[in-house]
N, C-alpha and C positions, 0 to 999 in steps of 0.2 A: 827720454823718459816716457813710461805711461803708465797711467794713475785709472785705478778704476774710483767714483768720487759717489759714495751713497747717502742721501739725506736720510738722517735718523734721526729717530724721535730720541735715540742713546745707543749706547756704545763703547765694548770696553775688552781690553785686552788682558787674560790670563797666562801667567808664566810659571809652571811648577806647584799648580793648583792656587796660586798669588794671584789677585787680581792688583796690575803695578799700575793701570791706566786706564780711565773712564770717563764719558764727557756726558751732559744729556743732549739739549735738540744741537745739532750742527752737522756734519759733516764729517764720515770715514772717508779716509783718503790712503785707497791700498796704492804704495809706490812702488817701480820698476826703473832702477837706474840700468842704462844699457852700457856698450862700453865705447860710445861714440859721445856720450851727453857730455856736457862741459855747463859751462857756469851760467851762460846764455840760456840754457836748457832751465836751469834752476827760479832763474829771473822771469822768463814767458810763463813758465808751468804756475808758479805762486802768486802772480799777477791773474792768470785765467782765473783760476780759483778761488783768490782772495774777491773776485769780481761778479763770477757766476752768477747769475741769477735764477736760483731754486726754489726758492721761497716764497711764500705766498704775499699778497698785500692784502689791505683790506677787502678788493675785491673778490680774493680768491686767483687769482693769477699771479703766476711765479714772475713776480717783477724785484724782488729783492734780494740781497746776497745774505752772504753769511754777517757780514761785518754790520750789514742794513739793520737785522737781525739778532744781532748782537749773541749768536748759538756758538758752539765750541766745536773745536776744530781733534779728530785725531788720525793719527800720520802712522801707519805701519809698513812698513819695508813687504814686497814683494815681488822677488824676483821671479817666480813663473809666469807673470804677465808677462813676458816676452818671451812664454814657449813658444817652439816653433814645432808645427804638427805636419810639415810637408812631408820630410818622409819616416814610413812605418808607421807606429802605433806607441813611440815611447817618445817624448817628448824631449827635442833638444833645446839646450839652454845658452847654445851659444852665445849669445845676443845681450846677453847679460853681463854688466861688467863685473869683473874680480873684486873682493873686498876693500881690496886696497884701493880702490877709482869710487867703487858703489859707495862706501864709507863717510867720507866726504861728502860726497854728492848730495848723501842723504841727507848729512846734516847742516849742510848749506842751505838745501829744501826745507828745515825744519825752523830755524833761523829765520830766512825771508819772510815764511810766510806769517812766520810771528811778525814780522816788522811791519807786513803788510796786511796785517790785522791789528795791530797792534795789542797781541795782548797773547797770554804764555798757550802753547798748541801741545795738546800730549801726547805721546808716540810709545810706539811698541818697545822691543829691543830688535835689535839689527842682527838676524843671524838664529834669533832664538827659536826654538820650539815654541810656537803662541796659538792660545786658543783665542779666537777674536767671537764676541755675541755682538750681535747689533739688532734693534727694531729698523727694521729700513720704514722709513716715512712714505710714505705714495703709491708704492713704490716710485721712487726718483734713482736712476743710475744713470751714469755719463761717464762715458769713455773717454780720455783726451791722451792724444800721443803727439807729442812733442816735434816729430820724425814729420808727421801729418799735419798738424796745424790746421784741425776741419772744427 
């Protein structure tokens, strides 16, 4: 799996000029199910993130998490994080697993990390056409690949 993970100050995903999902301060969490990830995969990645520490403390350093924080969580499916640009100039998508693997995955990932936040996380639709706004906070973005574990 890899998640591209932006602190915002808000965040909200549009479907068919619908706005279906929006959070304010917490964390977009763009997902990439590949087609090697398994449930392991599921469990490290929502643990990282439910963990992270992005957020400010009193002093002004990022010593706290989301849950520290008590900010809102949302989750949308993206599979072109794992374009692969080695050869040409069109991007292949190999890497990505099919619906029927990605599917699941995704919503096992949606699950966890509610449990390991405890409290409801909101998400795009899987597949759809979605326009996503976000105010990125910091800017703060963090790359985590599952694959890599850096």
């Amino acid at each position: 799996m890899r998640t591209v993970v932006q602190r915002v100050a808000s965040a909200s995903v549009t479907i068919g000029g619908k706005t279906t999902a929006q959070i304010g301060q917490g964390l977009l969490i763009l997902l990439a199910v590949g087609f090697e990830d398994t449930a392991r995969d599921v469990e490290w990645l929502s643990g990282k993130i439910a963990r992270l520490r992005v957020f400010n403390d009193d002093e002004g350093l990022m010593n706290r998490s989301l849950g520290d924080m008590g900010g809102e969580a949302l989750v949308v499916s993206q599979f072109t994080l794992l374009a692969s640009t080695k050869k040409g100039n069109r991007p292949s998508y190999c890497n990505a697993a099919r619906p029927e693997i990605a599917i699941p995955l995704y919503e096992a990932f949606v699950k966890q990390l509610e449990a390991d936040l405890g409290k409801r996380v909101a998400t795009g639709e899987f597949g759809a056409d979605m326009k996503v706004a976000l105010v990125n906070d910091g800017p703060v973005t963090v790359i985590i690949d599952t694959r890599r574990k850096e």
